[in-house]
C-alpha positions in Angstrom: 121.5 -1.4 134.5 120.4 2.4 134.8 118.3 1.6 137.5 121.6 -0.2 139.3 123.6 3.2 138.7 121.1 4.9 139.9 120.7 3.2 143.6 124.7 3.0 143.3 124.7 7.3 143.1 121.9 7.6 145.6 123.6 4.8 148.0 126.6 6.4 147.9 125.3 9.9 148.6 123.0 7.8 151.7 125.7 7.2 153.5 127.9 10.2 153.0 125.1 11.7 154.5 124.7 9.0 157.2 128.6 9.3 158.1 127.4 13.3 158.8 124.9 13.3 160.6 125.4 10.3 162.4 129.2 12.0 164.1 127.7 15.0 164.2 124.9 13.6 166.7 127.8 11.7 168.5 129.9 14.5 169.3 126.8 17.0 170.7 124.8 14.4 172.8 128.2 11.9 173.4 128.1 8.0 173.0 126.7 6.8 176.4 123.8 6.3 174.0 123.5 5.1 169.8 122.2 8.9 169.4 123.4 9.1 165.9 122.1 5.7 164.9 119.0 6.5 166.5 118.8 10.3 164.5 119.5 8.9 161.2 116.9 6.0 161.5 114.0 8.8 162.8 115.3 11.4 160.2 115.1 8.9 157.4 112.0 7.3 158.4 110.2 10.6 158.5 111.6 11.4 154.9 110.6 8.3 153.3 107.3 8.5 154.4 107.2 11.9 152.6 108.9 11.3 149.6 106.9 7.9 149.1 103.8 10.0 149.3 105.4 12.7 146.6 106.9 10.3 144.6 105.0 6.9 144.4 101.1 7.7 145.4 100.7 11.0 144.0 101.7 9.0 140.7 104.4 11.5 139.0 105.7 11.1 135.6 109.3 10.1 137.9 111.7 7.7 136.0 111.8 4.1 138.1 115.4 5.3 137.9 114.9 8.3 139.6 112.5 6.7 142.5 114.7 4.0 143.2 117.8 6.3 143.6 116.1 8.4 146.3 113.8 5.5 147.6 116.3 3.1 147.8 119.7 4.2 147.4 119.2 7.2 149.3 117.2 6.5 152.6 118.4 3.0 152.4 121.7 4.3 152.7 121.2 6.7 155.2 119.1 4.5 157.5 120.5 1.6 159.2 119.2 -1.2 160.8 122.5 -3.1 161.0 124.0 -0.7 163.4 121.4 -0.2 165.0 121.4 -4.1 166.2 125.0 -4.1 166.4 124.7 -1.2 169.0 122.0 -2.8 171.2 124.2 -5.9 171.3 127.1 -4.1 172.1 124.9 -2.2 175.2 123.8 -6.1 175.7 127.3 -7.6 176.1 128.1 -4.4 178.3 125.7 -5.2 180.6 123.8 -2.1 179.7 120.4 -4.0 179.9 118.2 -1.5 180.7 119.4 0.9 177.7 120.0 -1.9 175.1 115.8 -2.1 175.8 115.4 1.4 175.3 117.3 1.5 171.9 115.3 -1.2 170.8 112.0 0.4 172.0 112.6 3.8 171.5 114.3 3.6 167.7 111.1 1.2 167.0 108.2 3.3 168.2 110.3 6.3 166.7 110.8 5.2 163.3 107.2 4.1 163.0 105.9 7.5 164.4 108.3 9.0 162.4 107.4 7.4 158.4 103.5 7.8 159.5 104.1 11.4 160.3 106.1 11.7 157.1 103.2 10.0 155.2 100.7 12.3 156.8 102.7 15.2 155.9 102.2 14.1 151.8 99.2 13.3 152.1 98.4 16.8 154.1 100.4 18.8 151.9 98.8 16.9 148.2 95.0 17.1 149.7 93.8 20.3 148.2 93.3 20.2 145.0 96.2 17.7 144.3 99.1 20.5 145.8 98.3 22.8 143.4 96.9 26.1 143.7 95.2 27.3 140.5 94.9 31.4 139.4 93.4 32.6 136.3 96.5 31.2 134.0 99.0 30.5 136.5 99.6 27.5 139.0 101.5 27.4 142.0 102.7 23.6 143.1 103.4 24.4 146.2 103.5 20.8 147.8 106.6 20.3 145.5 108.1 22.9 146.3 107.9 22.7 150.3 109.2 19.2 149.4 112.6 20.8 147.8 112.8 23.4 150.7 113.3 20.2 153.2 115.7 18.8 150.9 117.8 21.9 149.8 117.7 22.5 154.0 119.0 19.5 154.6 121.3 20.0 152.1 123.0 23.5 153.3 122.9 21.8 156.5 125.3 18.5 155.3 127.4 20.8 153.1 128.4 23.3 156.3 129.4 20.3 158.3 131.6 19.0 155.2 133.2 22.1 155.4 133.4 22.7 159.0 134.7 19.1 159.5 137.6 18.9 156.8 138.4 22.8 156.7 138.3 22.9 153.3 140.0 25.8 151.9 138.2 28.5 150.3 138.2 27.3 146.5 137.0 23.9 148.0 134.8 25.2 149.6 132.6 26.9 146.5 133.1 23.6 144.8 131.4 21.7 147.0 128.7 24.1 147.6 128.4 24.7 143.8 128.2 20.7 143.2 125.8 20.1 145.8 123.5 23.2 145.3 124.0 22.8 142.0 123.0 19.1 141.7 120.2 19.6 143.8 118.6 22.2 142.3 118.6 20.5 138.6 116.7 17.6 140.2 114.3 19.6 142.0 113.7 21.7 139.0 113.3 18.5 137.0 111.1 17.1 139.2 109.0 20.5 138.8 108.9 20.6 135.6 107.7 16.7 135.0 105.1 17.7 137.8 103.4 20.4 136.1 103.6 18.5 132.5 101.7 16.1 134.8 99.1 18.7 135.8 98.8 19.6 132.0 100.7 22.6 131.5 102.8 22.7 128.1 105.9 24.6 127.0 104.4 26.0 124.2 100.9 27.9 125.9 102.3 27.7 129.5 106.0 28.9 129.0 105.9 32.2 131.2 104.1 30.0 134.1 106.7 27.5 133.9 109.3 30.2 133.9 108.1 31.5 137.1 107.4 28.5 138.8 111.2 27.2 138.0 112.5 31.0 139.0 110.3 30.6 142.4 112.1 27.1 142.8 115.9 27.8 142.4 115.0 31.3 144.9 113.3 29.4 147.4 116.2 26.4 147.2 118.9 28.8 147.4 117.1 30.2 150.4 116.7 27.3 152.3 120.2 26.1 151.6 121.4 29.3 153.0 119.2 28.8 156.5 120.3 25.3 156.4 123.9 26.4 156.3 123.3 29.0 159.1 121.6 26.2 161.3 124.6 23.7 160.7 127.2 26.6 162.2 125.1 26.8 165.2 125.5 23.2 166.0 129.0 22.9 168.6 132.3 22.2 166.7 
């Protein structure tokens, strides 16, 4: 049952994000062609391929709860490969031969490209010495934490277009941002944590490395939230 919650929360987040990114896609490029359909499929792709690699073959001590709400409810969510046929039918039945193929083609080759590059990326960022640089006392995970910068990116970006879209007013506004960022940064910082219990560190001879690890976190997530938020006011209204 936990496990069900779990890809509920994640699903539903999936395609809150979907809904985003997908319109905002639509309205810069137009809808001559499924651009958004085809954005969320190679953005999702590329991010499953990393997070399978971070959270399923490096071997974490992560909850099946906790995979299977990112894995499954998340990306599987955000990805879709229902619209993505109903489009290329709809391009078929328009007599849009030519581009239905290229959908089809394109959003294949794409999305392949896209989860091996994702994969490659883990794999890149865990092959020395398990993402983990070591110093005297201290250790730096570094491959989780340019992990959570992609995420808490992603997630100033979606948060600015909320706003943007439903001009929130200004107490809305700080609620969502403190939800989000908020939310995002407990998980990440959970995720640390579990990480570097993983690698052997322990709260009672390691607290003032953990400390600073989970300080670096939260800065560096708070950081790219803010970028992301910068980048999602440069895209056109």
């Amino acid at each position: 049952m936990n496990q069900i919650i779990s890809i509920a929360l994640g699903g539903a987040v999936g395609a809150i994000l979907r809904f985003f990114v997908s319109t905002g896609v639509y309205h810069w490029f137009g809808r001559g062609f499924p651009y958004g359909t085809l954005a969320v499929n190679v953005i999702g792709s590329l991010l499953i391929g990393l997070m399978t690699e971070a959270l399923i073959l490096q071997r974490l001590a992560i909850s099946m709860e906790y995979r299977a709400a990112i894995l499954v409810g998340l990306f599987g969510s955000f990805t879709t490969f229902s619209t993505f046929s109903l489009d290329t039918l709809n391009l078929i039945e328009q007599g849009q031969i030519l581009k239905a193929g290229l959908n089809v083609f394109v959003s294949v080759l794409a999305c392949l490209l896209a989860v091996w590059l994702g994969l490659s990326l883990g794999r890149l960022l865990f092959s020395y010495s398990g993402g983990v640089i070591r110093w005297l006392d201290w250790v730096f995970p570094y491959a989780i934490l340019f992990v959570n910068v992609i995420g808490a990116l992603l997630i100033g970006m979606i948060t600015q277009l909320l706003i943007h879209r439903f001009s929130l007013a200004l107490e809305y506004r700080v609620s969502v941002l403190l939800i989000l960022v908020g939310l995002f940064t407990t998980l990440s910082t959970l995720y640390v944590v579990l990480y570097l219990i993983e690698e052997g560190l322990s709260f009672q001879k390691d607290m003032s490395s953990l400390l600073l690890v989970l300080v670096g976190n939260a800065s560096v997530c708070l950081a790219a939230v803010w970028g992301g938020m910068w980048l999602g006011r440069q895209i056109p209204a």
